[in-house]
py3Dmol code that shows the C-alpha trace and the ligand (Angstrom):
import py3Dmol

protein = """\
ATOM      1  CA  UNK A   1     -10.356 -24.457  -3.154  1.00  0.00           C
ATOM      2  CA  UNK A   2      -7.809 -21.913  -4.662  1.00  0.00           C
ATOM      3  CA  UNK A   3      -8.648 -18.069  -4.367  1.00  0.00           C
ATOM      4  CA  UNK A   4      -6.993 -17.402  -8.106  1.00  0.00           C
ATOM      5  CA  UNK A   5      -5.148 -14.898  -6.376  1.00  0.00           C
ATOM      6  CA  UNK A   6      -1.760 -16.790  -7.100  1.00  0.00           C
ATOM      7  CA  UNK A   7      -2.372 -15.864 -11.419  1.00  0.00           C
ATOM      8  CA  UNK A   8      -2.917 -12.153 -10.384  1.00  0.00           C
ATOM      9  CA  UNK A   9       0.059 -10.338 -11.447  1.00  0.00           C
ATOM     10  CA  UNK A  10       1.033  -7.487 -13.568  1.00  0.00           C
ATOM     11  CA  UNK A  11       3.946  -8.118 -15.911  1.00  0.00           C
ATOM     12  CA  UNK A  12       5.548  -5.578 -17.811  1.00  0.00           C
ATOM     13  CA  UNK A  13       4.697  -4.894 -21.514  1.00  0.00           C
ATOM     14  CA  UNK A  14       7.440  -6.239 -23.702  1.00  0.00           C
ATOM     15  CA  UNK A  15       9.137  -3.947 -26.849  1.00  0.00           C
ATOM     16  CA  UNK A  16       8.416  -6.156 -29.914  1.00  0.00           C
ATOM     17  CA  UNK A  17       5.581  -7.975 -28.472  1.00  0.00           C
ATOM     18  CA  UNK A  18       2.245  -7.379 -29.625  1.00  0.00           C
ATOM     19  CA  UNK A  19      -0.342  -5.825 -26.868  1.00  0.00           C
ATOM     20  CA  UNK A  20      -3.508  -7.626 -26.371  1.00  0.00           C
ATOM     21  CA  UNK A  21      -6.169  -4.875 -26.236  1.00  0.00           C
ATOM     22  CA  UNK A  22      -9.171  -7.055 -26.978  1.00  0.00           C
ATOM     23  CA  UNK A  23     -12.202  -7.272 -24.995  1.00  0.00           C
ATOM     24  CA  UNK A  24     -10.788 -10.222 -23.428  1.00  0.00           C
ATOM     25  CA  UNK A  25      -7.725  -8.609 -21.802  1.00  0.00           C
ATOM     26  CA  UNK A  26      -9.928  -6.119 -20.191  1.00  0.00           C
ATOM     27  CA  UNK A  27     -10.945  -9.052 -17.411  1.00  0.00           C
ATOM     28  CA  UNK A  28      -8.852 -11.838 -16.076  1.00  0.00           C
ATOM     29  CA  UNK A  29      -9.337 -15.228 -17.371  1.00  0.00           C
ATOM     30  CA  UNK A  30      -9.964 -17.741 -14.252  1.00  0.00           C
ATOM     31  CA  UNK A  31     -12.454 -17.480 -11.148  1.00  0.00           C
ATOM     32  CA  UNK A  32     -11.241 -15.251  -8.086  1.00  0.00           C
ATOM     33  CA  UNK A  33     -12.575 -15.608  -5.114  1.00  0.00           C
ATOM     34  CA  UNK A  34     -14.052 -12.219  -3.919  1.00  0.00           C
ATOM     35  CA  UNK A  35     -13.665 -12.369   0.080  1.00  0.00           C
ATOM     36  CA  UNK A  36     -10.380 -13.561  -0.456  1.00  0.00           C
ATOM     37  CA  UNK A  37      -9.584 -11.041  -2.916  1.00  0.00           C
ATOM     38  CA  UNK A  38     -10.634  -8.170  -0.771  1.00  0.00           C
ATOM     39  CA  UNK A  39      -8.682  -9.973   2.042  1.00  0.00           C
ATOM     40  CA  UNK A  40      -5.444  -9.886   0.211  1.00  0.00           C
ATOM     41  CA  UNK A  41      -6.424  -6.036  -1.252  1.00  0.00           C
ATOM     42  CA  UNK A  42      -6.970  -5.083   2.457  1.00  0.00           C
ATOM     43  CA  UNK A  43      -3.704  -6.336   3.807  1.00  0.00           C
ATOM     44  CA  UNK A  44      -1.441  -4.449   0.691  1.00  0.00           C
ATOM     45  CA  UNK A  45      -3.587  -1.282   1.651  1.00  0.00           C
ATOM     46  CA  UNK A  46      -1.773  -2.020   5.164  1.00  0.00           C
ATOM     47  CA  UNK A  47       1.483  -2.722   3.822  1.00  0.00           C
ATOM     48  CA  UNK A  48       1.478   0.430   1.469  1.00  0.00           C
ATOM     49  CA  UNK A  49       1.090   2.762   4.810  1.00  0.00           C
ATOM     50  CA  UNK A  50       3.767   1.162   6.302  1.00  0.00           C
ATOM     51  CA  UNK A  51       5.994   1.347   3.141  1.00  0.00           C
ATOM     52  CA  UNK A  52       4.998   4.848   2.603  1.00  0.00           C
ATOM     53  CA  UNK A  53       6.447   5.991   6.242  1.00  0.00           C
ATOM     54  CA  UNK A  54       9.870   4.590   5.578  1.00  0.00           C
ATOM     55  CA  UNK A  55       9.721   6.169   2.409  1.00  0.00           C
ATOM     56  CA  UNK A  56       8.963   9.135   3.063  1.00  0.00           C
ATOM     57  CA  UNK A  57      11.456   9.361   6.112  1.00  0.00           C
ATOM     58  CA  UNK A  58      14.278   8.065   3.487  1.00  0.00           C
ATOM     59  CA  UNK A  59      13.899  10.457   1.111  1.00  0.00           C
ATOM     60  CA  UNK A  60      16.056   9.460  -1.467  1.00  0.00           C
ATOM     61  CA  UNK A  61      13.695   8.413  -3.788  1.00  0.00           C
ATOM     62  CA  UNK A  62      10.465   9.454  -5.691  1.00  0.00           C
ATOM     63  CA  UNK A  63       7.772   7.307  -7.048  1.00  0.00           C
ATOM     64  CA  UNK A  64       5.291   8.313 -10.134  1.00  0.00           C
ATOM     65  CA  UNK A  65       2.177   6.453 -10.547  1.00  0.00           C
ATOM     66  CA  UNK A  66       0.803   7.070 -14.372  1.00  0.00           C
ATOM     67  CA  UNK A  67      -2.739   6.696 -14.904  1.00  0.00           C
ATOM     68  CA  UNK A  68      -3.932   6.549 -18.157  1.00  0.00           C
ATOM     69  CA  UNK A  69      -7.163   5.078 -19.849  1.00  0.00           C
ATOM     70  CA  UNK A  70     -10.224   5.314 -21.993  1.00  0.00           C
ATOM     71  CA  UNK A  71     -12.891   7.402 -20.441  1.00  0.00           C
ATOM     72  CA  UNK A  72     -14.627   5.916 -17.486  1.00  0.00           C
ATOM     73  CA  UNK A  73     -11.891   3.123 -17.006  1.00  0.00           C
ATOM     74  CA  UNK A  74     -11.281   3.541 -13.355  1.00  0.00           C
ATOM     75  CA  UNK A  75      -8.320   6.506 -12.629  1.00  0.00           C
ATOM     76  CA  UNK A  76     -10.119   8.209 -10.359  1.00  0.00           C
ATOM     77  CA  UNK A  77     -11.013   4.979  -8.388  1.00  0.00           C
ATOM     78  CA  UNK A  78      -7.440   3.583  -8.290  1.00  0.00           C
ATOM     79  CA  UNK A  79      -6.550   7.114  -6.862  1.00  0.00           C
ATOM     80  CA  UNK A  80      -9.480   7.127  -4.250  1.00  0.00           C
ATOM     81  CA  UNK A  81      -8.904   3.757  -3.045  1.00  0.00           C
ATOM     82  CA  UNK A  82      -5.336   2.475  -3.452  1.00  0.00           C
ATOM     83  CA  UNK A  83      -3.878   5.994  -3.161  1.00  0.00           C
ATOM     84  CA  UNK A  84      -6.356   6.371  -0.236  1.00  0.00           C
ATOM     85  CA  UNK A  85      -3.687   3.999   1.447  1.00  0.00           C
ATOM     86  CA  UNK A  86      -1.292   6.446   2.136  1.00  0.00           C
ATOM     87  CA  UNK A  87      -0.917   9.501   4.357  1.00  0.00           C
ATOM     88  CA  UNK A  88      -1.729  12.628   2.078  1.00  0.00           C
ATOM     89  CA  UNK A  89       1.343  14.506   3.695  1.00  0.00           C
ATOM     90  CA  UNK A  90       3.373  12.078   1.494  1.00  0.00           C
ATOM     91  CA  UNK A  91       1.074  12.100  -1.696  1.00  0.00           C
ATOM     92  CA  UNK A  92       1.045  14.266  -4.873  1.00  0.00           C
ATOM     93  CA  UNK A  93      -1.774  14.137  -7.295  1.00  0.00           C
ATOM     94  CA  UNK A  94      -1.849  15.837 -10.782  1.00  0.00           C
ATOM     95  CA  UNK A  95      -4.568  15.444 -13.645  1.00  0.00           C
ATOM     96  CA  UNK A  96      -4.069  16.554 -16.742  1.00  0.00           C
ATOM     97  CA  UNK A  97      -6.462  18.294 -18.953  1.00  0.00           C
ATOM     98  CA  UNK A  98      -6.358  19.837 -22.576  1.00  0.00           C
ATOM     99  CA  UNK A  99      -3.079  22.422 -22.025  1.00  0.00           C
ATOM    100  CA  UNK A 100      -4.316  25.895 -21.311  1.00  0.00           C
ATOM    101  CA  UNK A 101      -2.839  28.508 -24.027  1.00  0.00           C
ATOM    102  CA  UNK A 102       0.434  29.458 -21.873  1.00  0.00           C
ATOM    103  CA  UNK A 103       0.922  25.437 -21.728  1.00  0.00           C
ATOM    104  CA  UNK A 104       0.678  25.490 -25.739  1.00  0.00           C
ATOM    105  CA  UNK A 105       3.149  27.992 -25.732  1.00  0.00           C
ATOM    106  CA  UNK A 106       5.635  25.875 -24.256  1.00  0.00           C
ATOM    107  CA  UNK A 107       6.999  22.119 -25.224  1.00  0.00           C
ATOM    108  CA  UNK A 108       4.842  19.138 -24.178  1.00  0.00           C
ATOM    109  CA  UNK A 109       6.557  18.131 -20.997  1.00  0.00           C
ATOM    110  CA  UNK A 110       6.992  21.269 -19.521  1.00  0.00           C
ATOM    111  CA  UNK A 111       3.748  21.587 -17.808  1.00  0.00           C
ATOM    112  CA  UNK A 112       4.747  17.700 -16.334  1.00  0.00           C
ATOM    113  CA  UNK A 113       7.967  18.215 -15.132  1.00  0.00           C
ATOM    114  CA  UNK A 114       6.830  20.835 -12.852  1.00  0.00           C
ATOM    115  CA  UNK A 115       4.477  18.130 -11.249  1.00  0.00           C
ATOM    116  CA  UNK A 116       6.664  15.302 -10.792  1.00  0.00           C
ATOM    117  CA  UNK A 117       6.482  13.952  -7.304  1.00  0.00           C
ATOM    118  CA  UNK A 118       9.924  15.390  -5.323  1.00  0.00           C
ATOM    119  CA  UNK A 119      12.133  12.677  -3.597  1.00  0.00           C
ATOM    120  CA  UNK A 120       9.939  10.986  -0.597  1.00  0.00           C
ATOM    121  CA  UNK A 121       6.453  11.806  -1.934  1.00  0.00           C
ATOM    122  CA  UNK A 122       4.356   9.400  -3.763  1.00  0.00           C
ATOM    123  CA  UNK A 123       3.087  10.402  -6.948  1.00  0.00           C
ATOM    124  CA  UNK A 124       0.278   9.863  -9.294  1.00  0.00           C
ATOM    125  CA  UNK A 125      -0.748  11.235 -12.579  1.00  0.00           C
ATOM    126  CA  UNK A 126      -4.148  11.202 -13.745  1.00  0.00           C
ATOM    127  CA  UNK A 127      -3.912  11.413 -17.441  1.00  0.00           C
ATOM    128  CA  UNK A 128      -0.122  12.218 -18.244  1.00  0.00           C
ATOM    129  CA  UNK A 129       1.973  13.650 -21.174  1.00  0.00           C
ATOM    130  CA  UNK A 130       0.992  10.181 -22.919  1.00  0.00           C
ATOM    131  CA  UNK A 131      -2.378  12.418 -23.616  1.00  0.00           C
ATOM    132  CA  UNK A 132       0.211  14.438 -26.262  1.00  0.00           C
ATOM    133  CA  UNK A 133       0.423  11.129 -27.938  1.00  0.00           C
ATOM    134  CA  UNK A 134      -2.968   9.780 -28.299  1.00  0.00           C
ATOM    135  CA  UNK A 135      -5.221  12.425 -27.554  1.00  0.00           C
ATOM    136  CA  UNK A 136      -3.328  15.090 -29.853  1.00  0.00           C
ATOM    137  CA  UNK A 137      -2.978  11.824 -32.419  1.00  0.00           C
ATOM    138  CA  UNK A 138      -6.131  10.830 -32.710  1.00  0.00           C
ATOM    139  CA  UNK A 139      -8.127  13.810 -32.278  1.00  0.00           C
ATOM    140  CA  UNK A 140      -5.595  15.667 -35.118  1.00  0.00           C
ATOM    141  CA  UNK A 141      -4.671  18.109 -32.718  1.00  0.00           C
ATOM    142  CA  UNK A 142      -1.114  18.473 -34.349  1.00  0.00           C
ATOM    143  CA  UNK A 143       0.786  16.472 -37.412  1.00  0.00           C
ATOM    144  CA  UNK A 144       2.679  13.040 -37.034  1.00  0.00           C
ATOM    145  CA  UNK A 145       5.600  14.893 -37.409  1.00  0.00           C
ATOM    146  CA  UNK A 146       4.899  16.728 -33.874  1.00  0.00           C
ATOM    147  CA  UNK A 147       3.954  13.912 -32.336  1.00  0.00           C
ATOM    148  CA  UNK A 148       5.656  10.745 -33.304  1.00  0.00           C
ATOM    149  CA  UNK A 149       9.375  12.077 -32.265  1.00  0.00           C
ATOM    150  CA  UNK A 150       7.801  12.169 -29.087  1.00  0.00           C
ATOM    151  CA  UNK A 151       8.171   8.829 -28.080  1.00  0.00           C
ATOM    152  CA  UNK A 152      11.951   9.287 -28.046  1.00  0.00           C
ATOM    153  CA  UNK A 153      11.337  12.526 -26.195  1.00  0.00           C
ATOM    154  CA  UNK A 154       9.456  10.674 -23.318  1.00  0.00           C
ATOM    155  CA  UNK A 155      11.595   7.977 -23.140  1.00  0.00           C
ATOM    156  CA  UNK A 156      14.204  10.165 -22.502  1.00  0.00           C
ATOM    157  CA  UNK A 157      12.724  12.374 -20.664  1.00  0.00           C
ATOM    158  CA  UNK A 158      11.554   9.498 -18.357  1.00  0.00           C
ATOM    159  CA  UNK A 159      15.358   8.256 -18.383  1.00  0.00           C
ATOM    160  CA  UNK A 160      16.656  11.943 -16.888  1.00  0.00           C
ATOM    161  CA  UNK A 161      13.949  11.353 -14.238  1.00  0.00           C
ATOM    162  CA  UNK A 162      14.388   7.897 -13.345  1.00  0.00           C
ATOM    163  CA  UNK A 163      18.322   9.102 -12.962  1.00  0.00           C
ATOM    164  CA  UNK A 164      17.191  11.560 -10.167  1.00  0.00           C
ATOM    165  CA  UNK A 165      15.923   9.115  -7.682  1.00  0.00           C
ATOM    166  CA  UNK A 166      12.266   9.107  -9.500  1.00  0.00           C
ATOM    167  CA  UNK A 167      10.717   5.529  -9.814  1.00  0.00           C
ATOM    168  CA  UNK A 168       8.147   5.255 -12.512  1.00  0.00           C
ATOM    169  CA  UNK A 169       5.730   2.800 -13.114  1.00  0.00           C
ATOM    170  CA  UNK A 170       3.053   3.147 -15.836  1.00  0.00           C
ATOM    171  CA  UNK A 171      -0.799   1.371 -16.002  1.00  0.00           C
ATOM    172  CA  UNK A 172      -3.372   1.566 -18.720  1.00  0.00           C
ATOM    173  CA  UNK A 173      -6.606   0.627 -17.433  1.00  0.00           C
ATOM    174  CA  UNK A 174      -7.404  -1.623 -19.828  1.00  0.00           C
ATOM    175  CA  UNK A 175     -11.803  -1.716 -20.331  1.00  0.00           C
ATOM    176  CA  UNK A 176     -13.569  -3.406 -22.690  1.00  0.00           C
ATOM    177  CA  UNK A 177     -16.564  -1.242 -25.086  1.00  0.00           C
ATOM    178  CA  UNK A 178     -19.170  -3.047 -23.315  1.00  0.00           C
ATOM    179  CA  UNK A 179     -17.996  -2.193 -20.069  1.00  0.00           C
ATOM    180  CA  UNK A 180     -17.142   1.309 -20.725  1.00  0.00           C
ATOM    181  CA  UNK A 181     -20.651   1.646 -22.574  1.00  0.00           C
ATOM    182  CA  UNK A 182     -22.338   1.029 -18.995  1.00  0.00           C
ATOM    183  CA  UNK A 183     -20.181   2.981 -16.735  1.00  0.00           C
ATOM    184  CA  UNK A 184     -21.205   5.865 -19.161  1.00  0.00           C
ATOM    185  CA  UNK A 185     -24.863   5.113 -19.080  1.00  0.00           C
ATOM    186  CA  UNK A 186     -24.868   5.232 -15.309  1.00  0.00           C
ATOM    187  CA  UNK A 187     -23.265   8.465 -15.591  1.00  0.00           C
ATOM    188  CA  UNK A 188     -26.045   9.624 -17.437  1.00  0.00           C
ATOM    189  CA  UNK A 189     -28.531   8.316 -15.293  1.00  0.00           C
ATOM    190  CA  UNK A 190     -26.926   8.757 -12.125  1.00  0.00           C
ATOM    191  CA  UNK A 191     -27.738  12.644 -11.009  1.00  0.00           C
ATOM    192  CA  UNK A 192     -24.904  12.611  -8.836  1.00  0.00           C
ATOM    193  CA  UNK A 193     -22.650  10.990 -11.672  1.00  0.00           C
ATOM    194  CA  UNK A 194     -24.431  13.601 -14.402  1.00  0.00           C
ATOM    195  CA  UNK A 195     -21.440  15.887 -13.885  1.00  0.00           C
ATOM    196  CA  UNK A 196     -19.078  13.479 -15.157  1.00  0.00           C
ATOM    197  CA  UNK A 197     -20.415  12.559 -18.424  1.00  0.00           C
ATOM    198  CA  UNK A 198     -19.017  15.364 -21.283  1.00  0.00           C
ATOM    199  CA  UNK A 199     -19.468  15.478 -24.965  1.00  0.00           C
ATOM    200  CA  UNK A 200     -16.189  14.621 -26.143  1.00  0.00           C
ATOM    201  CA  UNK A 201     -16.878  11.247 -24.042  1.00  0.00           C
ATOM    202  CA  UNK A 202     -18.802  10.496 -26.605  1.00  0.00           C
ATOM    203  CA  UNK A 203     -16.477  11.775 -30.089  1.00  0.00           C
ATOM    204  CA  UNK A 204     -13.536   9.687 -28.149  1.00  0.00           C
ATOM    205  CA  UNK A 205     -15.811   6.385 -27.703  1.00  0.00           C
ATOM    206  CA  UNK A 206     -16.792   6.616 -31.378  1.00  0.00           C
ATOM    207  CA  UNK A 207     -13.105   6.964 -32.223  1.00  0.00           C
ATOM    208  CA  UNK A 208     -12.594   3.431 -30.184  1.00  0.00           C
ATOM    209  CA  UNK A 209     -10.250   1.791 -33.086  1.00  0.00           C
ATOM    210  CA  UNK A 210      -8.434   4.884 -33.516  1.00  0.00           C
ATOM    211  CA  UNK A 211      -7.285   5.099 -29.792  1.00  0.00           C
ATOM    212  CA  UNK A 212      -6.450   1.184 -29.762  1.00  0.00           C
ATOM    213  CA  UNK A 213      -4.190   1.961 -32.064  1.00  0.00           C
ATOM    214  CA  UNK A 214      -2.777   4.274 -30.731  1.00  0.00           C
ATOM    215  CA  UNK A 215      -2.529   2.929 -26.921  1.00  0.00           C
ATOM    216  CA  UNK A 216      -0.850   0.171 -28.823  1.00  0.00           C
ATOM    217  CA  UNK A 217       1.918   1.836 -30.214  1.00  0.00           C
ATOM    218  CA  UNK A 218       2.261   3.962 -26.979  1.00  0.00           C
ATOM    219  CA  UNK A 219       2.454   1.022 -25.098  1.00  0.00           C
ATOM    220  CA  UNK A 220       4.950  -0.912 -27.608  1.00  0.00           C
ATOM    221  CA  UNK A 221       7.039   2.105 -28.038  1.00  0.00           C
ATOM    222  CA  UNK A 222       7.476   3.502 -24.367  1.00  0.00           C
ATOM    223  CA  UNK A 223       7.304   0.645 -22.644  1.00  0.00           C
ATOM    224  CA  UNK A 224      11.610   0.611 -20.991  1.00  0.00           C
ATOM    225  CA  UNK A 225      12.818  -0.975 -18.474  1.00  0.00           C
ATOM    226  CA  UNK A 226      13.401   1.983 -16.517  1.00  0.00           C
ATOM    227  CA  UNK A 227       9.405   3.205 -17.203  1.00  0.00           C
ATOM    228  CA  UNK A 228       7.568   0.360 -17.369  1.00  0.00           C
ATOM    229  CA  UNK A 229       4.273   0.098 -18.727  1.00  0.00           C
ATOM    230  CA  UNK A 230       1.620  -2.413 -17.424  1.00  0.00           C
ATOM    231  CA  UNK A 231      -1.785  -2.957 -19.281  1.00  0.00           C
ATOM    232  CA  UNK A 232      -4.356  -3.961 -16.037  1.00  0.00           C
ATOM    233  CA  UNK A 233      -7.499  -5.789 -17.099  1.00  0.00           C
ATOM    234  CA  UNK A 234      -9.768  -2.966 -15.549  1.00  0.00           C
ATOM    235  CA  UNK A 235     -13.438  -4.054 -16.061  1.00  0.00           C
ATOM    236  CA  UNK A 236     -13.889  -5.346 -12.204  1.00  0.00           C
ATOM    237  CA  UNK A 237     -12.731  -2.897  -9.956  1.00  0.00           C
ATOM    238  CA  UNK A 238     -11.867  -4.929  -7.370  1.00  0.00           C
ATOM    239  CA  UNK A 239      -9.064  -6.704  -9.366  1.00  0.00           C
ATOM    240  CA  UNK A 240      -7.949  -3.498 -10.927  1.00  0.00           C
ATOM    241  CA  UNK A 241      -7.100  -2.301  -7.730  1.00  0.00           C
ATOM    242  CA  UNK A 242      -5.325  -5.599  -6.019  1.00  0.00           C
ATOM    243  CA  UNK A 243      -3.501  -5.825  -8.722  1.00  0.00           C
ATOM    244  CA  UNK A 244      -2.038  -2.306  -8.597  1.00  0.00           C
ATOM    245  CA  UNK A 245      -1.929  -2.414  -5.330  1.00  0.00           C
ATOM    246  CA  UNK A 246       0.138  -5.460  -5.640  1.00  0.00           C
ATOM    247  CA  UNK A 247       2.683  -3.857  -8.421  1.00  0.00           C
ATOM    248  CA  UNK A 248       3.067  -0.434  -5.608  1.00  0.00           C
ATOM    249  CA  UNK A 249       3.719  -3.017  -2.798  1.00  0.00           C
ATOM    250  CA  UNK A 250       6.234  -5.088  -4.766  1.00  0.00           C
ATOM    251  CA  UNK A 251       8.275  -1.807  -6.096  1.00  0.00           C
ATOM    252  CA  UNK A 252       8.247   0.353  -2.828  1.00  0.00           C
ATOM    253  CA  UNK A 253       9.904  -3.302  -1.063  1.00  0.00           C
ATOM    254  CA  UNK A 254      12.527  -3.318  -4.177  1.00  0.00           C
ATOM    255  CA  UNK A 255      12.926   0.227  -3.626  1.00  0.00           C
ATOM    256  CA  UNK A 256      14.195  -1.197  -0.261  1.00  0.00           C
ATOM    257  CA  UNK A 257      13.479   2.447   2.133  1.00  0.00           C
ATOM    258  CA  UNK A 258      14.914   2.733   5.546  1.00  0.00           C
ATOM    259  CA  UNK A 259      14.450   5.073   8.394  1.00  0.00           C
ATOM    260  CA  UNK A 260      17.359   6.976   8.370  1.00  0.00           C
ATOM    261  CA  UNK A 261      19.892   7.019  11.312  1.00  0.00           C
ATOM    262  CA  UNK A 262      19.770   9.575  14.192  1.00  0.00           C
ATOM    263  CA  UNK A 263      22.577  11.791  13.905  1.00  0.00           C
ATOM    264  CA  UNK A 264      25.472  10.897  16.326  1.00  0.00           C
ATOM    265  CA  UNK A 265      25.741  14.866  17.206  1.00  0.00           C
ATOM    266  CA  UNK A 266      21.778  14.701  17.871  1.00  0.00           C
ATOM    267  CA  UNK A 267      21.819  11.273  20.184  1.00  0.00           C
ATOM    268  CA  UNK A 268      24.960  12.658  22.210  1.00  0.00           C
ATOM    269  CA  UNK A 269      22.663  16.059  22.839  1.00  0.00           C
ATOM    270  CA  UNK A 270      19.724  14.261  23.791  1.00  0.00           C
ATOM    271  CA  UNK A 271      21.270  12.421  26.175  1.00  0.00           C
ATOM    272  CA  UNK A 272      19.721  12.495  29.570  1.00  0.00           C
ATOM    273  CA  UNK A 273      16.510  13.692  27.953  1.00  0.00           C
ATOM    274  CA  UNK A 274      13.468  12.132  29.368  1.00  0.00           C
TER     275      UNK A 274
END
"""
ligand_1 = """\
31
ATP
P -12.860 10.179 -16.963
O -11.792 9.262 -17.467
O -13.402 9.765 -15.636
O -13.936 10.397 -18.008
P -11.146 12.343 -17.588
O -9.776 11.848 -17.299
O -11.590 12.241 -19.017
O -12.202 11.614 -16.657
P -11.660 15.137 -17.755
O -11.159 16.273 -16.953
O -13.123 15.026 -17.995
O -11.156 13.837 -17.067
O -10.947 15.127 -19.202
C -9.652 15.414 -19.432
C -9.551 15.551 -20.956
O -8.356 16.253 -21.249
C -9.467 14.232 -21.687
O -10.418 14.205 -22.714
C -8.058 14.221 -22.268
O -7.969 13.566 -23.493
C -7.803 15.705 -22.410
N -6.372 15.995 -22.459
C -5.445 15.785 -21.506
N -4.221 16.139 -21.923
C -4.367 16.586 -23.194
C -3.475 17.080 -24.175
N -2.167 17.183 -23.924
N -3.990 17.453 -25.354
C -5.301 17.333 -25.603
N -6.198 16.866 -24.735
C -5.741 16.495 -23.539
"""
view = py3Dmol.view(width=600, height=400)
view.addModel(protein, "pdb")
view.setStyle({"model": 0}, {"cartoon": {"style": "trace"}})
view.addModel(ligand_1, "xyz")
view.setStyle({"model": 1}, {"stick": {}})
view.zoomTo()
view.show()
């Protein structure tokens, strides 16, 4: 019997195309067989240490992770178990909250820029400067005319980046209301989840339209083929994370990293070491 592994692939959102952000999308359409699927997630764990070495050792390049997603959609999992993969030495994790008042005080992307991953780390973001176009926008925290030129910023921004050795992928954990509604019950009923669960949880769920919308135009606007954005069906965890695991695997091997050379001077002055 097929595992439905072979349909499990991310593909990246195209400009012009409308994004499905139904309930549907939010889980993947045929049967998947769940030994196998942990089988296959288990051996791209594997391969993403492995990567990750050569990586790091080459140097040349960066890669960015974006996280971003409706409350409760699974960022902190992806991090904790496909980010778990790799050796921290190599790893750099930044959330993003609402900007403290020195962060207001300067231009959107300056409190990101100072957190993007250096050449031969792996980075994530947990939450992004994408919050500055749908948090700010739907909340009303500033007027269209502060925040829709920032699409162009971004994708420029994203461009400089991707032009100093930074590889960017982008995923929006894509849940469905239902779903969402009982990961934030069992944070209220969970003692040890309790801490999780904040007011404006609620205000954002009640604004669910409002945020499709504007996760929609995110995704149709910033969506380049340098900084890709990929919409994963998020509402079983266990697919959420192959699949991302997949997309890391399948960019760190077109990245193509290789241990670099020993240094003819340092070879000749080990010699006779042993
Ligand atoms: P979970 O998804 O598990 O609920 P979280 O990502 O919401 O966790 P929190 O620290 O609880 O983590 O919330 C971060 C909050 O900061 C979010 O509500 C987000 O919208 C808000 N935020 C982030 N960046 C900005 C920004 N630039 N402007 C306004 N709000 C922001």
């Amino acid at each position: 019997m097929a595992d439905g592994l072979a349909a499990l692939t991310l593909t990246p959102v195209v400009p012009g195309e409308k994004v499905k952000l139904g309930a549907k999308a939010a889980s993947v359409a045929g049967p998947v067989d769940k030994l196998a699927l942990e089988a296959a997630t288990d051996g791209l764990l594997t391969r993403l240490s492995e990567l990750q070495q050569a990586f790091h050792a080459d140097g040349r390049q960066a890669l960015l992770l974006v996280l971003q997603g409706r409350d409760a959609s699974g960022k902190d999992g992806v991090i904790k178990t496909v980010y778990g993969a790799f050796n921290p030495t190599g790893v750099q994790v930044a959330a993003f909250g609402p900007p403290t008042s020195l962060e207001q005080r300067h231009d959107f992307l300056w409190r990101v820029h100072q957190v993007v991953p250096p050449r031969g780390m792996v980075g994530v973001f947990n939450r992004s400067h994408y919050e500055d176009v749908l948090a700010v926008r739907v909340r009303g925290l500033a007027p269209e005319s502060v925040w829709r030129p920032r699409y162009a910023h971004i994708n420029d921004f994203e461009r400089m980046l991707t032009d100093s050795g930074v590889i960017i992928r982008k995923c929006m954990l894509h849940v469905s209301r239902d779903e969402q509604h009982g990961r934030l019950k069992a944070r209220l009923e969970d003692a040890t989840k309790n801490w999780k669960f904040r007011l404006e949880d609620l205000e954002d769920r009640a604004r669910w339209d409002a945020y499709t919308d504007a996760y929609r135009e995110m995704l149709e606007q910033c969506s380049t083929p340098w900084a890709p954005w990929f919409v994963v069906p998020a509402n079983d965890k266990a697919v959420r994370n192959y699949l991302i695991a997949r997309l890391l695997v399948d960019t760190l091997e077109e990245a193509a990293p290789a241990f670099p050379l020993m240094d003819d001077a340092v070879r000749a002055a080990a010699k006779g070491f042993a």
